[in-house]
C-alpha positions as protocol buffer text, in pm:
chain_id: "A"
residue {
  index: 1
  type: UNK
  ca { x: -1109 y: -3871 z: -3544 }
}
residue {
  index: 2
  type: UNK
  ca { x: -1308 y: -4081 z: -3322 }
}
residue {
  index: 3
  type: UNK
  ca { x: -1447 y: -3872 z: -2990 }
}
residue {
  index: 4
  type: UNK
  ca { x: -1420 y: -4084 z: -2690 }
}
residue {
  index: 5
  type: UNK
  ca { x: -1589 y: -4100 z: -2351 }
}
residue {
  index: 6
  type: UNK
  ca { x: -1395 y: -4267 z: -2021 }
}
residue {
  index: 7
  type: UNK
  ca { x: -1610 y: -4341 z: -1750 }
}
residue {
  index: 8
  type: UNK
  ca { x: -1392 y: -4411 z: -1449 }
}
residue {
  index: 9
  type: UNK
  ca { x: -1053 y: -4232 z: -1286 }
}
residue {
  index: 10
  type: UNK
  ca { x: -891 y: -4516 z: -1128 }
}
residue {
  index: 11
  type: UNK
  ca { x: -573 y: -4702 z: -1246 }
}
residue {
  index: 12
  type: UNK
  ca { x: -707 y: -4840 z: -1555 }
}
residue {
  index: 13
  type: UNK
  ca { x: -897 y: -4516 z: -1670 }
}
residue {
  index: 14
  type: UNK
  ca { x: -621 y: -4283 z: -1586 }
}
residue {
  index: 15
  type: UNK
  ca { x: -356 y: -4562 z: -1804 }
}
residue {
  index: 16
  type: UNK
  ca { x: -615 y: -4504 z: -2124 }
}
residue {
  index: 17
  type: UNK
  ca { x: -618 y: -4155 z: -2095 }
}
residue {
  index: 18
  type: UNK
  ca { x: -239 y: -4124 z: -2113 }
}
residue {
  index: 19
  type: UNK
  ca { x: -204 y: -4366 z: -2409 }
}
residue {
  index: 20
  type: UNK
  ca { x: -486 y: -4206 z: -2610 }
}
residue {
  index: 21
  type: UNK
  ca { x: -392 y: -3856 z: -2514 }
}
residue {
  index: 22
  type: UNK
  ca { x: -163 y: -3798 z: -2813 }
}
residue {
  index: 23
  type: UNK
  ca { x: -314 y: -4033 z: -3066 }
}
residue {
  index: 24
  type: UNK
  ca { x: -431 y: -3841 z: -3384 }
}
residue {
  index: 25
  type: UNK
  ca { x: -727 y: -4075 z: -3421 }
}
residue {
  index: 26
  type: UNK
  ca { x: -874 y: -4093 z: -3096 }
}
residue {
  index: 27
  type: UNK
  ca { x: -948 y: -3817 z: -2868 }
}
residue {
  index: 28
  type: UNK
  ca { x: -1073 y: -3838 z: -2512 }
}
residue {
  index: 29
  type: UNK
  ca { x: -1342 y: -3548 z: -2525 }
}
residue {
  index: 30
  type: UNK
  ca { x: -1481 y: -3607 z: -2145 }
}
residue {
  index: 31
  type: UNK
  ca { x: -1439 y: -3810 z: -1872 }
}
residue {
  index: 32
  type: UNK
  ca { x: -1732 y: -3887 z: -1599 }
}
residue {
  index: 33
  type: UNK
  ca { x: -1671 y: -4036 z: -1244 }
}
residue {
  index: 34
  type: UNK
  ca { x: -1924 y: -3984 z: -951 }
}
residue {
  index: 35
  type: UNK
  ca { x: -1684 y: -3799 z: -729 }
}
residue {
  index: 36
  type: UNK
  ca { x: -1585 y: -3488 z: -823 }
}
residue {
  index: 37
  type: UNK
  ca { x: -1260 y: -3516 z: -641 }
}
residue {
  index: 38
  type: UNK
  ca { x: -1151 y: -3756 z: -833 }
}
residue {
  index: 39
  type: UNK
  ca { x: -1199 y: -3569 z: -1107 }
}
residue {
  index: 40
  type: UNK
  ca { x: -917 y: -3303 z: -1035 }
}
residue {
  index: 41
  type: UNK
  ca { x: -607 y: -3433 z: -1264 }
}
residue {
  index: 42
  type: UNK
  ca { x: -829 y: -3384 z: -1566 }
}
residue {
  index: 43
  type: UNK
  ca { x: -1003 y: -3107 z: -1517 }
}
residue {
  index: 44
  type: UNK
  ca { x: -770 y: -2891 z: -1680 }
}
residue {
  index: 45
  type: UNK
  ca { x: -682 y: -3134 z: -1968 }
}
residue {
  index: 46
  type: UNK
  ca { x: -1060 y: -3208 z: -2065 }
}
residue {
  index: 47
  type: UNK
  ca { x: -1436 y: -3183 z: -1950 }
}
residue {
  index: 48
  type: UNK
  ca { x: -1522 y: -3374 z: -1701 }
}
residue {
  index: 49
  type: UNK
  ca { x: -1864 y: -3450 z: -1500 }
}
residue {
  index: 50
  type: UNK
  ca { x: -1989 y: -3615 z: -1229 }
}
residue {
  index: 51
  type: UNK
  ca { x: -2343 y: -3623 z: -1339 }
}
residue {
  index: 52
  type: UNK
  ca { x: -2474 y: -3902 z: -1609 }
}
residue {
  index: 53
  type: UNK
  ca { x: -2687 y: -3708 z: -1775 }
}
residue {
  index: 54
  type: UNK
  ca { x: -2444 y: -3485 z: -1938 }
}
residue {
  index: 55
  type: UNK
  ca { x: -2261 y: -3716 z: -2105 }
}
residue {
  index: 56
  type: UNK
  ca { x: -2151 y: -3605 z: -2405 }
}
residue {
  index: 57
  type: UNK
  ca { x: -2225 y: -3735 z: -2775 }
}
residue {
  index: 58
  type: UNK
  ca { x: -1928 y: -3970 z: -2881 }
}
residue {
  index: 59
  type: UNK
  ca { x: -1808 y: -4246 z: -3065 }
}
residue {
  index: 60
  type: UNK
  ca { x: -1715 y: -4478 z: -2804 }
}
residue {
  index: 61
  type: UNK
  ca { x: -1773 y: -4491 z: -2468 }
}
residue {
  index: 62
  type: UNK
  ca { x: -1523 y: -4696 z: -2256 }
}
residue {
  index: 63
  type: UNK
  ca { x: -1626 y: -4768 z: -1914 }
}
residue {
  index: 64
  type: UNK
  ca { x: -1328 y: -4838 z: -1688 }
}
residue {
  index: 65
  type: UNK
  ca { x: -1547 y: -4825 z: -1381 }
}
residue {
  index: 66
  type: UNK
  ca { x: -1589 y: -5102 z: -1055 }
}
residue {
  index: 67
  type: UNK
  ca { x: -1831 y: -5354 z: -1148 }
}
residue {
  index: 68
  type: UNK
  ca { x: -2090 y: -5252 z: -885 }
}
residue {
  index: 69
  type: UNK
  ca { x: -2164 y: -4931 z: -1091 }
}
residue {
  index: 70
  type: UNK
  ca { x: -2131 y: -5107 z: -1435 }
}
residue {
  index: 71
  type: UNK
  ca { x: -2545 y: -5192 z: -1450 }
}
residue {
  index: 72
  type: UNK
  ca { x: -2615 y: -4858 z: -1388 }
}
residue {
  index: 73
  type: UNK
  ca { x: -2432 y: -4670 z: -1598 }
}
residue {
  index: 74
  type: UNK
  ca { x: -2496 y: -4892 z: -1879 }
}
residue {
  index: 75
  type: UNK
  ca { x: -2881 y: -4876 z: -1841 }
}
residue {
  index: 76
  type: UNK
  ca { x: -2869 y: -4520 z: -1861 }
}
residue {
  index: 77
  type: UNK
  ca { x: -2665 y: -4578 z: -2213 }
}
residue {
  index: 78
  type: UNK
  ca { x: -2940 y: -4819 z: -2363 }
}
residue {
  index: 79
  type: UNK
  ca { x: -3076 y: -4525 z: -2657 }
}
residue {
  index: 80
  type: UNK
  ca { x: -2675 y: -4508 z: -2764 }
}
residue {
  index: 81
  type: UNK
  ca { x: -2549 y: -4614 z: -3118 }
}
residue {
  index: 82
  type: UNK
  ca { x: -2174 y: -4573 z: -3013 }
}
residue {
  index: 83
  type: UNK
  ca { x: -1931 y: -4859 z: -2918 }
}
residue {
  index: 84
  type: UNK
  ca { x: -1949 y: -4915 z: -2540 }
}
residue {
  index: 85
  type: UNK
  ca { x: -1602 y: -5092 z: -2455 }
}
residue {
  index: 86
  type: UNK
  ca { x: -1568 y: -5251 z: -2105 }
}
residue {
  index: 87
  type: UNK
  ca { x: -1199 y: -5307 z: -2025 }
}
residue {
  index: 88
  type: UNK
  ca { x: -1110 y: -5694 z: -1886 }
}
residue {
  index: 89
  type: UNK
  ca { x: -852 y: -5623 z: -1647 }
}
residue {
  index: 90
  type: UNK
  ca { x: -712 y: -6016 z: -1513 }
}
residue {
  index: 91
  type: UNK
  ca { x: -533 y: -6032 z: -1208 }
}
residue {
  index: 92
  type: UNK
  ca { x: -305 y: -6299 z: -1217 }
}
């Protein structure tokens, strides 16, 4: 099974969680987003943080998250040998 971290709690985050929450070969272990309030709907479903430096170890890291954020979360994830996925959402 494949441990996966979702950066993020907005419409695109919260849409992965629910379609990977019953896979049996992915499992959302934590989920990060800078406000804690936002946080709420997961905490009792998995751990969450608002701080980047406990992330936990994992697999793949997706990071559903605005773009104005993206640089800094990702230079905090340079030393990682997991998959770091960045969702393309197109507005049409």
């Amino acid at each position: 099974m494949k441990r996966i971290v979702l950066f993020g709690t907005g419409n695109v985050a919260t849409h992965l969680f629910e379609a990977y929450k019953n896979s049996a070969d992915f499992k959302i272990i934590q989920v990060y987003n800078h406000a804690s309030k936002s946080l709420e709907i997961f905490k009792d479903r998995v751990a969450t943080t608002t701080d980047l430096n406990k992330i936990l170890p994992a697999d793949i890291y997706i990071l559903a998250l605005k773009d104005d954020v993206l640089a800094e979360v990702i230079q905090k994830m340079q030393n990682t040998d997991a998959l770091v996925y960045i969702p393309l959402v197109l507005f049409l």
